[in-house]
C-alpha positions in Angstrom: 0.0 0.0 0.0 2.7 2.4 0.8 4.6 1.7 -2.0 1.5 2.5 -4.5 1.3 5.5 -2.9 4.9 6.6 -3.2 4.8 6.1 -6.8 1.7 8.3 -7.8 3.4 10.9 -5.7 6.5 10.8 -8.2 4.3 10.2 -11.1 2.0 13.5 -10.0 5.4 15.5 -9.6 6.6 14.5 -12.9 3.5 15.4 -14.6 3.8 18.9 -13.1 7.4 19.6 -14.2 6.7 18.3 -17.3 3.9 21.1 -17.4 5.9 24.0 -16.0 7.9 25.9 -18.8 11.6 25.0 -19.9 14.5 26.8 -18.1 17.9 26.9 -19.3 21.2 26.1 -17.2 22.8 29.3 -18.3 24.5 31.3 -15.7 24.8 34.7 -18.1 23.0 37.5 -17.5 21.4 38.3 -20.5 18.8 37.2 -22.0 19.7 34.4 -24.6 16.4 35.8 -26.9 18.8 38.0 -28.0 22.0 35.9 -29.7 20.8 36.3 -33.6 21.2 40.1 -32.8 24.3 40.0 -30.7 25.6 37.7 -33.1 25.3 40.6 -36.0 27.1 43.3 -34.4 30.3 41.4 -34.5 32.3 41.0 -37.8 34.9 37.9 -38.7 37.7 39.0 -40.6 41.0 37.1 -41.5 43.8 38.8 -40.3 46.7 39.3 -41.7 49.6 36.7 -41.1 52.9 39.3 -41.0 55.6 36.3 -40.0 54.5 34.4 -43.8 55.2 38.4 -45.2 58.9 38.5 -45.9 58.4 35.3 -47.7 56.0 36.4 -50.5 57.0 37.0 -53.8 56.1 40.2 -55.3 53.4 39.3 -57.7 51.5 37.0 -54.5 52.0 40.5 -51.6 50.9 42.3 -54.9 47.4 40.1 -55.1 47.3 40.1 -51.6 47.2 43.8 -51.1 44.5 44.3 -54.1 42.4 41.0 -52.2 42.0 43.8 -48.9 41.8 46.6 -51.3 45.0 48.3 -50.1 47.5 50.6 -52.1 50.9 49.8 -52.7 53.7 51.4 -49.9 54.8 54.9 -51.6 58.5 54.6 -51.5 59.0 58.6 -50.0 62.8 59.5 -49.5 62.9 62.6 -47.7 66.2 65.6 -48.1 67.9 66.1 -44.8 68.0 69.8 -44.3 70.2 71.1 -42.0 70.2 74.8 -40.9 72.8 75.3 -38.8 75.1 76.8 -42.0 73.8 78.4 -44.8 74.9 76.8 -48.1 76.9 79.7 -49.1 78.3 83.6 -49.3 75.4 86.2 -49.1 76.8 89.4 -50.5 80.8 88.2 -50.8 83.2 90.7 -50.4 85.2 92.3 -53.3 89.0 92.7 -52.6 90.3 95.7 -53.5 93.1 95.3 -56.6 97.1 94.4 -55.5 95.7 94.3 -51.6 98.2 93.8 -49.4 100.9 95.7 -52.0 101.8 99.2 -51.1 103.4 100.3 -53.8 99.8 99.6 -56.4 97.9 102.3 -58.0 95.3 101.2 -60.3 92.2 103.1 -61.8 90.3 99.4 -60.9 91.6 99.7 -57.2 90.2 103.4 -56.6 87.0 102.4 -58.2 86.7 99.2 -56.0 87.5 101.4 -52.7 84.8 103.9 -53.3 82.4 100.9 -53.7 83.7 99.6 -50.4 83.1 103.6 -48.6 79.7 102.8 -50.1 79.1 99.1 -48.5 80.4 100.5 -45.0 77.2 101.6 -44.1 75.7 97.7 -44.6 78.2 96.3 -42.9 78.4 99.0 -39.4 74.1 98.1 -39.8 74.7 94.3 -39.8 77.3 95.0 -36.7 74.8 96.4 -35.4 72.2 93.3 -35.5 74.5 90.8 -34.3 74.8 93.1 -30.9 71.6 92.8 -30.8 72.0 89.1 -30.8 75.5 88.9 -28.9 75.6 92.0 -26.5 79.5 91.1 -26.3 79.8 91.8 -29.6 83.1 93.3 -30.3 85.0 93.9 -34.1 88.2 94.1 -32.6 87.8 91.7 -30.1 86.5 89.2 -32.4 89.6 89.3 -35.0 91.6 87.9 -32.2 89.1 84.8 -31.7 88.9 84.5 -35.7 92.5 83.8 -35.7 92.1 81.4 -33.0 89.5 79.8 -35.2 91.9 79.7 -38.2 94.5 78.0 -36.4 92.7 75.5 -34.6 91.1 74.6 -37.9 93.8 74.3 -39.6 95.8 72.2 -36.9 93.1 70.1 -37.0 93.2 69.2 -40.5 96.8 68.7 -39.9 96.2 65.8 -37.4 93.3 64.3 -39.0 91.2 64.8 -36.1 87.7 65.5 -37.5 86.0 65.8 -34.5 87.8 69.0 -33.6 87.5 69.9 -37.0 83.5 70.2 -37.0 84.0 72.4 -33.8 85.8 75.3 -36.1 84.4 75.0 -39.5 80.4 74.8 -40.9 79.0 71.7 -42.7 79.5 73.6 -45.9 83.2 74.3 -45.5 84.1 71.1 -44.1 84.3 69.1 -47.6 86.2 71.3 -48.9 88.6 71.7 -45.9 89.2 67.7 -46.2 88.8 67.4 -49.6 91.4 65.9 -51.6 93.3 65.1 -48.1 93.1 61.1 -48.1 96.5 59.7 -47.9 98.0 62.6 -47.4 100.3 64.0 -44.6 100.0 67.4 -44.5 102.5 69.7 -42.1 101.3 73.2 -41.4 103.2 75.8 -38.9 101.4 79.4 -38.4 104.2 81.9 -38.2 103.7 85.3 -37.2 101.0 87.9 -38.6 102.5 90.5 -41.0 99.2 92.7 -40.3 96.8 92.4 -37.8 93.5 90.6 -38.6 90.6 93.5 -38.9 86.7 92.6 -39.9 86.2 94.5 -43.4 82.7 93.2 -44.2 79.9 92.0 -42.4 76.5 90.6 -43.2 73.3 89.2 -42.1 69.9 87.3 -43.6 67.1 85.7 -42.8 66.5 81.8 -43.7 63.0 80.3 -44.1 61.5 82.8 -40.8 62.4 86.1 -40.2 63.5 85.2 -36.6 65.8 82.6 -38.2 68.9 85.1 -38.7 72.6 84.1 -39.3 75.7 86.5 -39.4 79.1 86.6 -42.0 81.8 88.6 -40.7 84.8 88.4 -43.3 88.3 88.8 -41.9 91.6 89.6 -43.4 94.5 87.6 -42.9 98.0 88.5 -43.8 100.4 86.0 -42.6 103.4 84.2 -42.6 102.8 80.2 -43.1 104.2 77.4 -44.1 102.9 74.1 -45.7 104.1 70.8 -47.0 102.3 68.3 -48.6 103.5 64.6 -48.6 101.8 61.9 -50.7 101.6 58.1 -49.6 104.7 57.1 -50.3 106.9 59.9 -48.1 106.6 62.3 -51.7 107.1 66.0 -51.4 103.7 67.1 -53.2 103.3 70.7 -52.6 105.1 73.4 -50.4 108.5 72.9 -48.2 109.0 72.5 -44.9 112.1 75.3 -45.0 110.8 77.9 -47.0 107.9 80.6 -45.5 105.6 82.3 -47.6 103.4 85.3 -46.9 99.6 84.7 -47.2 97.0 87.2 -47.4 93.4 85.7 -47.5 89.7 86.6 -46.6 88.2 84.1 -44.5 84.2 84.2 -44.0 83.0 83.7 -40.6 79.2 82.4 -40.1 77.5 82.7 -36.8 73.5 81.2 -36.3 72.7 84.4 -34.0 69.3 82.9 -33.6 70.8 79.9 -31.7 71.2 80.8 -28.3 74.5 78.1 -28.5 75.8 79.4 -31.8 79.5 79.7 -32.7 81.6 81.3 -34.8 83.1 78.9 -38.3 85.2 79.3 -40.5 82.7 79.0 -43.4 84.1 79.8 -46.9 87.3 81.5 -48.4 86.8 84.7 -51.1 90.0 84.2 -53.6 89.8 87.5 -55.9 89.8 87.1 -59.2 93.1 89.0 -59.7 95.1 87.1 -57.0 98.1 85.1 -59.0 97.4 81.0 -59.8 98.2 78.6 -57.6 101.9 76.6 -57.8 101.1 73.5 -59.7 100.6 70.5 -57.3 103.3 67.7 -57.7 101.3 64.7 -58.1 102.2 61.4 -58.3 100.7 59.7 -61.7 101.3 56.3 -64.0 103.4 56.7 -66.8 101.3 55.8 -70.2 102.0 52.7 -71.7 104.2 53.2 -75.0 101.8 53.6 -78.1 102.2 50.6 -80.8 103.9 51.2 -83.8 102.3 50.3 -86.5 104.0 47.9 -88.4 105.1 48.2 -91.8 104.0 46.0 -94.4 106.8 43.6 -96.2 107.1 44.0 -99.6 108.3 41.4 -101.8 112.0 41.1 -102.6 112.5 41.6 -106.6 114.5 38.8 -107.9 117.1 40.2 -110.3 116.6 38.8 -113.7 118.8 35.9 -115.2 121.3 37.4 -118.3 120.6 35.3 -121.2 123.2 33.6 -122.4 
């Protein structure tokens, strides 16, 4: 009896659950009415496999790239630009005719100095800016650290230390400092100073901004020097190590004012057009191979004819 009983209980409870509406096991908190239209906001795409890159051909990255409708990389070099130096002489300096020769009297030289009387008042303006810049400012002060710039430069070239080098010249003079100066042993001695140095031009200009303003101040050397020049193999080149020579030059000196850490380089040499030419350099070169002779063509030996008898 009791076990009849028991089993229409479980029979009455099973009928009742199976009545009572389905519930899931899910633990997540939203509602699972919803998956279709989760589902839709999310996107599969294939991405891209970078390590398999490096080994494509060109033709397969090239149907790749048109497969995700992408362009092809646009190979862009960009120019260095430096402004530290400008790339040249604003406004050079013309050297009066036979400078630096007492005894010359020229029509050309007279005409040149009243051009100079004329330029004075540029260059006592531009003076004037780079005070503005450098309070310390001083012409004749200056010459003396100009010829401290020459020398160190030029020592520096000397011992082939280009570190130093970069210190006293702009990155438009330095190639042409070193040029032509591989494999070569060069001794240079500053003597004395015939004249002292004095500042007879002096310029400024604006690059790119107007704030951006650099200075030239060109300087006159007249000196007493002496060079030699040996190649490779030990071989007197150019100069002497005995004999002196007197060397009058105008030496540029650039100055980025608007750099709070500016200094002043040696940054080009004006050569007037009437100084004499250089001493021809004693280079070593190949002696040219001998030019064949052309041979001459043999002509037959004429047999003398036979006397008759």
């Amino acid at each position: 009896m009791a076990n009849s009983i028991m089993f229409k209980v479980s029979t009455l409870r099973c009928a009742l659950a199976f009545l009572q509406p389905c519930r899931t096991t899910t633990t997540k908190h939203f509602n699972p009415k919803f998956k279709k239209e989760r589902a839709g906001k999310y996107l599969k795409i294939k991405l891209p496999d970078f390590d398999d890159a490096g080994e494509m051909s060109p033709e397969k990255m090239r149907q790749k790239m048109k497969e995700r409708g992408m362009l092809p990389p646009r190979p862009w070099v960009e120019r260095p630009i430096c402004i530290s130096a400008t790339g040249g002489v604003f406004e050079p300096y013309i050297p009066p005719e036979g400078d630096g020769k007492a005894s010359i009297v020229s029509p050309t030289r007279a005409k040149q100095t009243v051009q100079l009387l004329e330029k004075k008042s540029k260059s006592m303006m531009a003076v004037r800016k780079i005070k503005s810049f450098d309070e310390d400012f001083n012409t004749n002060e200056f010459c003396s650290q100009a010829q401290s710039i020459y020398i160190k430069a030029h020592e520096s070239l000397a011992n082939k230390d280009k570190a130093s080098l970069r210190l006293y010249v702009t990155e438009k003079a330095y190639p042409e400092f070193r040029h032509n100066s591989h494999l070569k042993t060069i001794h240079w001695r500053f003597l004395e100073s015939l004249e002292p140095p004095r500042v007879v031009h002096a310029r400024c200009t604006d690059i790119v901004t107007k704030e951006n303003i650099f200075g030239q101040v060109t300087v006159r050397f007249h000196t007493r020097q002496q060079l030699a020049v040996y190649d490779r193999f030990g071989r007197l080149l150019h100069g002497s190590e005995i004999l002196a020579k007197d060397v009058l030059e105008y030496i540029v000196f650039e100055k980025h004012l608007a750099n709070l850490y500016g200094t002043w380089r040696i940054h080009a040499k004006i050569i007037p057009d009437w100084a004499p030419p250089k001493d021809p350099s004693k280079l070593t070169r190949i002696m040219p191979e001998p030019e064949p002779q052309p041979l001459a063509l043999e002509q037959p030996e004429e047999t003398p004819a036979i006397a008759d008898k």
